[in-house]
N, C-alpha and C positions, 0 to 999 in steps of 0.2 A: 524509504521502502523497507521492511520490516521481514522478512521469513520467520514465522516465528511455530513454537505452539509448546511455548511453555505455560505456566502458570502464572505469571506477572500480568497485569492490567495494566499494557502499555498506553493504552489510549489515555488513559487516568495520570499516568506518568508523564506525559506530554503533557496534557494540560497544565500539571500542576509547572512545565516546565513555560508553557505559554508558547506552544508549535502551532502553529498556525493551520497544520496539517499533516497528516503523516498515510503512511500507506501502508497496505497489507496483503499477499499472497496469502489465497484460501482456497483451499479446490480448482487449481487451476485458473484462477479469477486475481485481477488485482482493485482493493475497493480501498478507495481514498476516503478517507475523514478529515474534514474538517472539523475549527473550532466555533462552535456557536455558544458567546456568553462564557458558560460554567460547561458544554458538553462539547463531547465531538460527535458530531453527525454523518452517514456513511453520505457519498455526494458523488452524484455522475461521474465527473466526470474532475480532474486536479486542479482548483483558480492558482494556486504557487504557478504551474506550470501549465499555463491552460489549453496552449498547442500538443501537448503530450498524447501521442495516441496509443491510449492503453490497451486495444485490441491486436496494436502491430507489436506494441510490446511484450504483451501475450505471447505473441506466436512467437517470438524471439526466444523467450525466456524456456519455451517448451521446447526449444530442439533439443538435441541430445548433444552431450557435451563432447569434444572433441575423442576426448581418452573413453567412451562408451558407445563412440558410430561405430557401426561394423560394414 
């Protein structure tokens, strides 16, 4: 899983690295990529971890952190 939003082409970087998949937080969205061939493809839902449920994960990742609850 990736936070990112630099200027690097990690998806690109994986590949060449040969990851099978990698994730991404975008807009409050977490979108998995797979590798298909030569590309990664954005894909429902994780096959690495495919019980993973990204919507509960979601709402996990959006609370607010301890040192910011009021």
């Amino acid at each position: 899983m990736v936070w990112t939003c630099g200027r690097l082409d990690k998806l690109a970087i994986y590949r060449k690295l040969e990851m099978a998949e990698g994730s991404f937080w975008r807009k409050g969205h977490i979108q998995p990529y797979v590798l298909r061939g030569e590309h990664s493809v954005p894909a429902e839902r994780s096959e690495v971890l495919p019980g993973l449920d990204l919507d509960l994960l979601t709402r996990f990742i959006d609370q607010p952190a301890t040192s910011t609850a009021s």
